[in-house]
Structures are given as C-alpha cells and as structure tokens.
N, C-alpha and C positions, 0 to 999 in steps of 0.2 A: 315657326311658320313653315308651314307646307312649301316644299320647291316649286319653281315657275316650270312649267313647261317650254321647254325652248324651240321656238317658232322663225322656219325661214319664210320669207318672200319672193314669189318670183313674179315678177308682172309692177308695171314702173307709173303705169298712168293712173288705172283704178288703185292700183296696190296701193299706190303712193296715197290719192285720196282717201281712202274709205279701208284697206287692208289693215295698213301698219297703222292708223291713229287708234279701229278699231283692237287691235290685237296689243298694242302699248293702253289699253285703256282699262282690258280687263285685268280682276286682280290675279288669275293664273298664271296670264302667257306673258311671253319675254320676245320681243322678236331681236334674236340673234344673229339674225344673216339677210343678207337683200344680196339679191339675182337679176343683175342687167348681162346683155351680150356685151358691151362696150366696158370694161374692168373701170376704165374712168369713170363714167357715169357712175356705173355700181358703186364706186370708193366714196361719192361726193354726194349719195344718198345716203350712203351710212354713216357718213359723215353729219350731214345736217339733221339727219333723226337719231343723233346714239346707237347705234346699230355697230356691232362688234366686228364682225367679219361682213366682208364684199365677195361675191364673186361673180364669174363671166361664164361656168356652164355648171348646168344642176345635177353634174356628178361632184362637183368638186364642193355644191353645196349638201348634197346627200353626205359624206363622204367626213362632213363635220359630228364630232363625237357629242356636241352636246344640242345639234337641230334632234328633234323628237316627231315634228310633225313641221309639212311646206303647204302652206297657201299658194294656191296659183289663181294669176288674174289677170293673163296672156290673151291675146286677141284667141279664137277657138280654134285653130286650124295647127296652134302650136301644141293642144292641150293634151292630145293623144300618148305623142313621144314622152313628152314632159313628165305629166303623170305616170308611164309606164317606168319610167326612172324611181320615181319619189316610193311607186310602188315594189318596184324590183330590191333598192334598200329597205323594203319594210317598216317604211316610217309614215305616219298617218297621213293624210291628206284632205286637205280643204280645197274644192274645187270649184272654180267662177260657170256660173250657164255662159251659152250655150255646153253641156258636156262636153260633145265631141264633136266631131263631123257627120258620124250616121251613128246606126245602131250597132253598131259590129264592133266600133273599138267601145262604145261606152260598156258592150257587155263583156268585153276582153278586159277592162279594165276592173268591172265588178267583179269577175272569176280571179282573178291575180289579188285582190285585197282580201277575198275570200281566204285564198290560198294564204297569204301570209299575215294572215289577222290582224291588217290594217283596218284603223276605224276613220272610216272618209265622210265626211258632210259638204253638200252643195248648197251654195249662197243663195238658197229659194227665199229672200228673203221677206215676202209677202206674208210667213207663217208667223212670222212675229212681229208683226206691228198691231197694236192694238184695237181698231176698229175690225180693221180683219179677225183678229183673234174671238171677236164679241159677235161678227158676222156668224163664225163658224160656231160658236154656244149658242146663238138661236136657231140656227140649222139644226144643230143637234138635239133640241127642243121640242123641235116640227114646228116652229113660229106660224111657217106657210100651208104646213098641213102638205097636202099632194101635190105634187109642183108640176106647173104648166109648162112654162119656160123659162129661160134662165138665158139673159140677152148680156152679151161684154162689148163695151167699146172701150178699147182704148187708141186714140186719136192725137199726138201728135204731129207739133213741125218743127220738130229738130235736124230733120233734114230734109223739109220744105224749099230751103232757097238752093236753087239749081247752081249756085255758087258755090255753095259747099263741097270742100276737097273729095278727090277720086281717092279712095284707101281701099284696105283688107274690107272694108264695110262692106263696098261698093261691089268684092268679087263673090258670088256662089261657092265656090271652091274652094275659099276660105274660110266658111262658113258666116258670110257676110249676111244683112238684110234685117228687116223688121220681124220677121219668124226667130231668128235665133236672137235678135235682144228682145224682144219681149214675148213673143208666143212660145218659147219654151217655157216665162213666167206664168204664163195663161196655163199651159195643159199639166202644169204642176199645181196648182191653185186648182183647178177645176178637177183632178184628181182628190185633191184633199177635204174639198170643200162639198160636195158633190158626187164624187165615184167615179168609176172605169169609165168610158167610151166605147160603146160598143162598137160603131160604125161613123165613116166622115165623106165628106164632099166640099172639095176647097178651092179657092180660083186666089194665084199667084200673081202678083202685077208688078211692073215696074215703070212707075211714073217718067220718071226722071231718067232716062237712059245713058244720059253722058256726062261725066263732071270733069274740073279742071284739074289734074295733076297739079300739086305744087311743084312737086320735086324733076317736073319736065317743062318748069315755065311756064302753067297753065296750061298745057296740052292736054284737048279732050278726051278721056278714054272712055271704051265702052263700060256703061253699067251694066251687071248681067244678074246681082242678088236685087231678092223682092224688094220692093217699101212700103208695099201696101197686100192686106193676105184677109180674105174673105170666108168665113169657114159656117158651114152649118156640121155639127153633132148630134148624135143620137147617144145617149147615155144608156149606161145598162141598165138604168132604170124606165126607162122608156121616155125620158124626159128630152126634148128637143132642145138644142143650147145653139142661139148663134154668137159669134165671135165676128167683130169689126177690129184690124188691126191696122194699123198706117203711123209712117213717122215721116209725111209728108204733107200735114193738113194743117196749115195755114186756119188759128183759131180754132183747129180739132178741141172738142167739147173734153178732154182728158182721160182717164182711167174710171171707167163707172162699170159696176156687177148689181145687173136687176135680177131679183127671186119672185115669177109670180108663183102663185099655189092657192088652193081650193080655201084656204081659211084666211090669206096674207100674204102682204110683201113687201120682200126686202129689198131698199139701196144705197148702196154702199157707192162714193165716188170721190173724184176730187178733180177739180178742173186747171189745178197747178201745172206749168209746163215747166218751170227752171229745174223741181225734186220731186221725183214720184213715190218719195214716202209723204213729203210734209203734205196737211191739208186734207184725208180722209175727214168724209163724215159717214154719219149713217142713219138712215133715216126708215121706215116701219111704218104698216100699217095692216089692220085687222080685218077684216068683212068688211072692204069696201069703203071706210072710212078715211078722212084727209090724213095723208102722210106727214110725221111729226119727226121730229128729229130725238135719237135715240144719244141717250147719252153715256158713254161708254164708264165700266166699273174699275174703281182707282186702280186696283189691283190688276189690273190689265195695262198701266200707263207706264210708259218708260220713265225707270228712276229719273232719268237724262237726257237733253233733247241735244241738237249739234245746230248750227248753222246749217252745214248738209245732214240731212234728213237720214242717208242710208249708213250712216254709219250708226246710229243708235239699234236699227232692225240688225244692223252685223254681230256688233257685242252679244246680242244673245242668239246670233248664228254658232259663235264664238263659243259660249259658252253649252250650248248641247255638244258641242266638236269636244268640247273639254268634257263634260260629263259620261260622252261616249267613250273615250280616251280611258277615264277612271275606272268607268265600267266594264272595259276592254271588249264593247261592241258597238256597231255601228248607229247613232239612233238617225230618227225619221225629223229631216229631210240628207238620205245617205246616197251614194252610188246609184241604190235601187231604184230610190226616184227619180235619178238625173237620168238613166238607161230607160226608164216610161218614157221622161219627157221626148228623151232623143229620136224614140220610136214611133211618138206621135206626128213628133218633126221630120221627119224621115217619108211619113204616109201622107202628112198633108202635100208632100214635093209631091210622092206619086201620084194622087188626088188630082192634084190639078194638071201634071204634066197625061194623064190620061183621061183626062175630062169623067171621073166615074166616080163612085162611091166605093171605097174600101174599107174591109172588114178590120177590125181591131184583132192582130193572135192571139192568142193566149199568153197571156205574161208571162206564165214562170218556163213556159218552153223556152221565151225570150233569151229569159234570164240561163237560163240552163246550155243557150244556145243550139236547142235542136232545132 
C-alpha cells in the first residue's frame, strides 16, 4: 500500500468540522498534527480525534519530520503569517477563503510556493459539487448560446438577528464580512464558470452596526465589515453579471446562479439556509420554453453524502491537493485562484469606497507583482 501523506491542522472550529473528518476520510491523507494556540485545547483535540502530535505554534508544527502538507482554517487575518510559515518550511499547503487580507500577501504568498515548489490548493469548494460541476458541462456546451446576463443572489440570515455576537466577523481589518465569506466564493466560481471580469461597480453596506460582545458582558461594539455587498460586472466577454450578496436577510431566497442567453437558460439554486452545499438543483431551458428540472449524470454524484454537506465537496478538494502533491504542481483551484479572488475582493472595497467603476489589471502583472 502506497504511504499516507501526512497532514497537519491548523484552525479549530471549521478545521475541526469539515478539515480533519474530511482529510481522516480520504484514502491518502493521515492527519498527524492539530494546531491550537492553547497546548490544552490542542492535546484534547488530538486526543478525541486520533491525531498523534498537538501543538501551540506552527513552527513547531512545520518542524515535524513526518507533516508533508498543513491545512489552514483560521479566521483570515491569521492566514498571511501562518501560511508564510507552512511555506517558508516548504511543505504544501491547503488554504481556507478568504486568502488573505488584500492582494499583496496573497501574491507574496503565490511567489514564495512558486519559489519552493509547494503545491497549494484553496477550499473553492463550489468546483466540486455536482450540480455545479453539470452547470459548468452545459456552459461549455453553449446550452445558452450568447449570454445576456448572468444574475447571483445569494441571500442569507445567518447573521440577521442583531443578537448575534461581535467577533473577527464583525471587524474589516480582520478580514470580517459577507464579501470575504462568500463573495470570495462568487468571484471564484464566476472566474471558472464564466471568465475574467473585465471591469466593476459595488456598494458595501452594513446593516447591523453594532452587536453584543460576549466576552465584555454584552457590550455593544461597533460593526465596521460589510453584511450585505451589491456588485454589477462587466465580463470580458461583454456579458453584464449582477451579484446580490447579504448574510442578513431574514427568509433570503438562498444561493441561486441565472444564465440567460440567445438560445437558453440556465438555473442553478438552493434555498437551504442551515448547508450551502446540500439541496442544489438545476434546472434548463431552450428557446423560450417552461423550465424543467435537469437531472444531474451519476458520474458526477458524490460516492458519499455527510450530514454536513461541505465536507463531501472537501474530500475532493482533498484529493486534487493530493493529486497535485503526486504530480509535484499546483492544480486548479491553487494559490493562483485564491490571489484573483483577493484582487477582486480588494476592487470591490475600492469600488465602493469611491463610488466609481474600476478596471480589472492584468492578471499575470498581478501575479508577477508589477
């Protein structure tokens, strides 16, 4: 039998949900190390999951002779430093959206994996769930023929009730807000599904201004990241795309992507609020005719479902990381994608912080950092 790849954790809340169940599931990986700051905490997760070695800073977890590759699934404002660790030992890396903070470390961080021919993949994991997956083969089909517009809501109210705790969410600076947990997913998906962006115009909002500290007895702090983010695009196909984002809409209609175009259209949605994988459909239609429900090809269904939903679309995040690993290069969804998304997330701030339309740069000057 082929050896396991041996995989740390760093990151305690998703990690714990959706990381370590997915990465103990596949047949490759081994997770041999879990990463808390608190050593206790750490000891009594690897405790209750098998997990060999604990530790409290991710030199000490680099620094282990048999980690190979670290998942990280840290709030985003940690992920910079983190990752330039995982990457400075040279050992591959799996990294959670939002990337980073802006565009400047995600592209310091693609130039340093370059440099040490780490092979990194981000949790974009919308490329492997099946109805998506079937979206994107009639896209590439031309199902719709010339596409008119292409409309995203995804709606939201997981943090609707103004009761909801003041956290890292809740700060900008931390990379808080409904742009970095989900419109990083959008401008990744809509990259893949669809093409570059040529040009944008966005209006940032924050509903809900003030929420209750736990950790100060309920004391109000201020809100200052988005919860709700309003975008029109201009594709470089000429194609106009709007995007409705909010994680504060009480009954929001869920995750829905319309294709119309000259011959058809596609929709693709799911009005699920507790898992935003389970519960895609997809649904088609030709010249104008009633939209029918498409049903997706075996060979596109996950061997395996979960109670939560995102760990099944992980496994085979999981396994391209592993594939990339074998191959000793990065595949697609890598660094490269997570350094687009960050740059779109970056433009959309400017966007709205100067009421204007801005031009998308040229990627690979991005990436190159000129």
């Amino acid at each position: 039998m082929t050896n396991k790849i041996g995989i740390a954790v760093i990151g305690t809340g998703f990690g714990k949900k959706v990381h370590i169940p997915g990465l103990q599931e596949h047949p490759r990986t081994e997770v041999v190390a879990v990463y808390h700051r608190d050593i206790e905490k750490a000891k009594a997760m690897a405790s209750s999951h098998n997990i060999p070695h604990a530790a409290s800073s991710v030199e000490e977890i680099v620094a282990l002779p048999d980690v190979t590759g670290v998942a990280i699934s840290t709030p985003p404002f940690l992920h910079y430093e983190m990752a330039k660790i995982v990457l400075q030992a040279k050992k591959h890396l799996l990294l959670e959206k939002p990337t980073t903070l802006n565009v400047n470390e995600a592209q310091k961080l693609y130039q340093l994996a370059q440099r040490n021919n780490c092979v990194t993949t981000l949790d974009f994991e919308f490329r492997f769930v099946p109805t998506w997956q079937y979206l994107a083969e009639l896209l590439s089909q031309n199902y719709v023929g010339e596409k008119r517009l292409i409309k995203i809501d995804w709606l939201v109210s997981s943090r609707a009730n103004p009761e909801r705790g003041w956290n890292w969410y809740a700060q900008k600076e931390k990379g808080g807000g409904a742009l970095g947990a989900i419109g990083s997913h959008a401008f990744d998906y809509i990259d893949w599904l669809f093409g570059k962006v040529n040009r944008m115009c966005s209006v940032l909002s924050t509903s809900i201004p003030s929420r209750p500290d736990p950790s100060e007895g309920g004391k109000l702090k201020l809100v200052d990241a988005d919860d709700t983010c309003s975008l029109i695009l201009e594709l470089a196909d000429g194609t106009p795309c709007q995007v409705s984002l909010s994680s504060v809409t009480y009954q929001g209609r869920g995750h829905w992507v319309e294709v119309y175009g000259s011959e058809g259209t596609l929709i693709l949605g799911s009005d699920n609020q507790q898992d935003y994988v389970h519960g895609f459909k997809l649904w088609g239609s030709k010249n104008g005719e009633a939209l029918a429900e498409i049903s997706i090809p075996e060979q596109l269904q996950f061997p395996r479902v979960y109670p939560d939903g995102r760990i099944a679309p992980f496994v085979r995040v999981v396994n391209q990381w592993v594939n990339g690993i074998e191959q000793g290069k990065s595949l697609v969804p890598s660094m490269r994608e997570g350094v687009y998304s960050q740059l779109l997330m970056d433009l959309t701030h400017e966007s709205s912080e100067t009421g204007t339309w801005v031009n998308i740069p040229d990627f690979e000057k991005v990436l190159a950092g000129v």
